[in-house]
N, C-alpha and C positions, 0 to 999 in steps of 0.2 A: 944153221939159220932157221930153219923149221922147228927144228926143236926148243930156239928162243922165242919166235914166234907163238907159241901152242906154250912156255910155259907163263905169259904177260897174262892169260885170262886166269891161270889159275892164279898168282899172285895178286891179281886185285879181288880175286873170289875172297881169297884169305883174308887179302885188306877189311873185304867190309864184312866179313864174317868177323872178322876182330872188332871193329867196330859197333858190331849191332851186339856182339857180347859185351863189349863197355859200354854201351849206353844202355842196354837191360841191367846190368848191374847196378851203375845208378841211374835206373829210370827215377825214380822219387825226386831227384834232386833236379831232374832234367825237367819232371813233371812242373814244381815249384818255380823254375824259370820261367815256362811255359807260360804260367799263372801270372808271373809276378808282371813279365813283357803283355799281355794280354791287356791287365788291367792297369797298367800305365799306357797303355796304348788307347783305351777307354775313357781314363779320364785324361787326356790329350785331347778327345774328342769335343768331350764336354766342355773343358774350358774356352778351348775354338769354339763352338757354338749354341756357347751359354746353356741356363738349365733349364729343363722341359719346363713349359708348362700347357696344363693342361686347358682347352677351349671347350666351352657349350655353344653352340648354335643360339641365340637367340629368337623367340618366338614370342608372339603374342597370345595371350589367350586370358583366363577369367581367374581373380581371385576367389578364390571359395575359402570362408571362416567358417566355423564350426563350433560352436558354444552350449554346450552342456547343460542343464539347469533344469530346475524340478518348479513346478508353475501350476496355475490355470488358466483355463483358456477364458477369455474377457471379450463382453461385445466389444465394436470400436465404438466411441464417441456416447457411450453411456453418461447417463448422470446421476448426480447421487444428490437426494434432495432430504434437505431438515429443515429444522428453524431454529431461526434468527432470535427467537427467545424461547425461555424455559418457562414452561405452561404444563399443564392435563389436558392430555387428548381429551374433545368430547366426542368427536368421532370420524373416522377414517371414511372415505366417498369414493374410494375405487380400490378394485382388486387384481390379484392378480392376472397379467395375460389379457387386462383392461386395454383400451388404446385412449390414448387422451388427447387433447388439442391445449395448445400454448393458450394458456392462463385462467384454466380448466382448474376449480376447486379439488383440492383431491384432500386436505385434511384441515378440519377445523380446531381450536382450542378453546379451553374455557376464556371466556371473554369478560366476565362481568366486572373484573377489579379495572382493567384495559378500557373500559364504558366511561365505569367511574372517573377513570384518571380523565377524561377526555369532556366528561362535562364541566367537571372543576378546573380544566385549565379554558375552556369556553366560557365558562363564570368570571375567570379573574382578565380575559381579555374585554368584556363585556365592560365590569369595571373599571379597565385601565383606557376605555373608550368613553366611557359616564365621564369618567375624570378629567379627558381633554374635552369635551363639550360645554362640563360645566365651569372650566377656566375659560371657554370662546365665551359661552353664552351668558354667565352671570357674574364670574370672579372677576371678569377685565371689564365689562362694563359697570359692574359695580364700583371698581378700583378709579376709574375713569370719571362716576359721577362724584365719589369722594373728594377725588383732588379739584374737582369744579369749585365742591363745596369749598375747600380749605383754600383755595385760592379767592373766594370771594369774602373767606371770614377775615384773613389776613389781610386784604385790600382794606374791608371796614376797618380792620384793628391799625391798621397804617394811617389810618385818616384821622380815625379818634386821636390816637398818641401825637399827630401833627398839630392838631388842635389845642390839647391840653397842654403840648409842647410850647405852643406861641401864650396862653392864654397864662400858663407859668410866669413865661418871660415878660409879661405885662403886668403880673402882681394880681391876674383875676382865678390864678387857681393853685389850687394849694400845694406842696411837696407829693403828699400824702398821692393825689389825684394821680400828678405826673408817674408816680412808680405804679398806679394801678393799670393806667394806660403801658407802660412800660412793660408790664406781667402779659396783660392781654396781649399785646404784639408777639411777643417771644410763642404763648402757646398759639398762636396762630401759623407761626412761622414753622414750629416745630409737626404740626400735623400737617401742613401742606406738604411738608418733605416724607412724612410717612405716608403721606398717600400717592406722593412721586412710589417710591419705591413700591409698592400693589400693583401699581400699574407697571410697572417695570418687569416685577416678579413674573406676572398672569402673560405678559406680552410672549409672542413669538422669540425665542432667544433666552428670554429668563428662568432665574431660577424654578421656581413651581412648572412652568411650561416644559424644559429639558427633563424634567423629573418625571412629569406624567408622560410625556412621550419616552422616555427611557421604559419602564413599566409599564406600557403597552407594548412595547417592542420584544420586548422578555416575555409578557405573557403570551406574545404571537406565538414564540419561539416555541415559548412550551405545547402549546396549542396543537404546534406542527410535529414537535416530538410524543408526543398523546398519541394521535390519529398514526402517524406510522407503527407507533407502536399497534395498535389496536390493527392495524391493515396488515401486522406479520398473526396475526391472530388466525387466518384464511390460509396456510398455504399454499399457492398456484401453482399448475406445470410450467416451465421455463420453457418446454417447447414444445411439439407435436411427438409423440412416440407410443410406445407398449412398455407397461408397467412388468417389469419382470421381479422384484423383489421387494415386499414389501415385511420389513422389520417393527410396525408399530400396531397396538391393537388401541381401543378407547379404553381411556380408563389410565394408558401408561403416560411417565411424564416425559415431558419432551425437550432436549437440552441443545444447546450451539454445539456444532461441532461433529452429530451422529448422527449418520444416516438412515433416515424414516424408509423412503424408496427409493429405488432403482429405477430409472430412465432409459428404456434404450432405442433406437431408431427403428421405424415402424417398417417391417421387411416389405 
């Protein structure tokens, strides 16, 4: 009985000596299970509770952009000053690092064609002002004492031909007479309606009157394009500042569109 007792350890010693020599023989194979059970047991996991994902904390804080670029550096609110027309400098009235005050001369132009235009369009409103006076003052009242006139000739010429009319019908005046009376009427009749129409023309509303009031209106117009123009002749400061650049000398010409000086706000 002791002797069966005492040999049960060594038989199960054998046992797992046998065993741990079969499974070192094929460890590989056993390793490969090991893997295979592992990572089916892995993605087990995952399908149960679904796939990572990953979380940031969310935070507030500042956008910062960053933008590259090759530049110069620019006053703010500078201004850049030309003219409005193309002229010859006659000369330049501030320099540079100047301080100017809003609507401070700073360059003048040759003026004299800009004069001219401006007394000739002065000349032709002059005229076109003669022209409405002399239709108030002597074409309409003229027109007005003509048609007196032709209304008073036609009145006689209607009495005569009334006369020689009846004086026919009685046997005391000739054929001849009656057509002469008859002539007279008609030029009577026909100048009193030409002198209707003078007085019609010269009137407020008539032809001649719309015409010379048109042509004074036109020559205001020009009048007023003349002096503007002659007034960009002066160029002014637009505002109060320090002349920091100035690009024009006397003598050069001066075009729309290019800047004479630089304007910038007085520090």
């Amino acid at each position: 009985m002791v002797d069966q007792t005492a040999a049960l350890p060594r038989q199960k010693a054998s046992s797992l000596s046998a065993l741990g020599s079969a499974v070192w023989a094929h460890r590989w194979f056993v390793l490969a299970v090991m893997l295979l059970l592992g990572f089916g047991g892995w993605q087990s996991v995952r399908a149960v509770l679904g796939p990572a994902v990953v979380v940031d904390l969310v935070r507030r804080g500042d956008l910062v952009e960053t933008v590259v670029a090759s530049g110069h550096v620019e006053t703010p609110y500078r201004v850049e000053i030309g003219s409005q027309i193309t002229g010859t400098v006659d000369d330049v009235l501030v320099q540079e690092g100047q301080r100017v005050t809003k609507g401070q001369p700073l360059i003048s132009l040759e003026a004299r064609e800009l004069k001219a235009a401006v007394l000739q369009a002065q000349g032709a409103v002059a005229q076109a002002e003669a022209r409405m006076r002399q239709l108030a003052e002597l074409t309409l009242p003229s027109a007005k004492e003509a048609l007196r006139q032709a209304q008073a000739t036609l009145l006689n010429a209607q009495q005569t031909y009334d006369r020689t009319s009846q004086l026919a019908s009685n046997g005391y005046a000739t054929r001849a007479a009656l057509d002469e009376a008859q002539k007279t009427l008609d030029v009577a009749l026909a100048q009193k309606r030409a002198a209707e129409f003078q007085v019609f023309t010269a009137s407020p509303g008539g032809s001649d009157s719309v015409m010379a009031e048109t042509q004074l209106n036109q020559a205001r117009a020009n009048l007023d394009t003349a002096q503007s123009r002659l007034g960009y002749a002066t160029i002014l400061a637009p505002r109060d500042g320090v002349l920091i650049t100035r690009n024009v000398e006397k003598g050069a010409v001066a075009q729309p569109g290019k800047a004479l000086l630089v304007l910038a706000p007085a520090g």
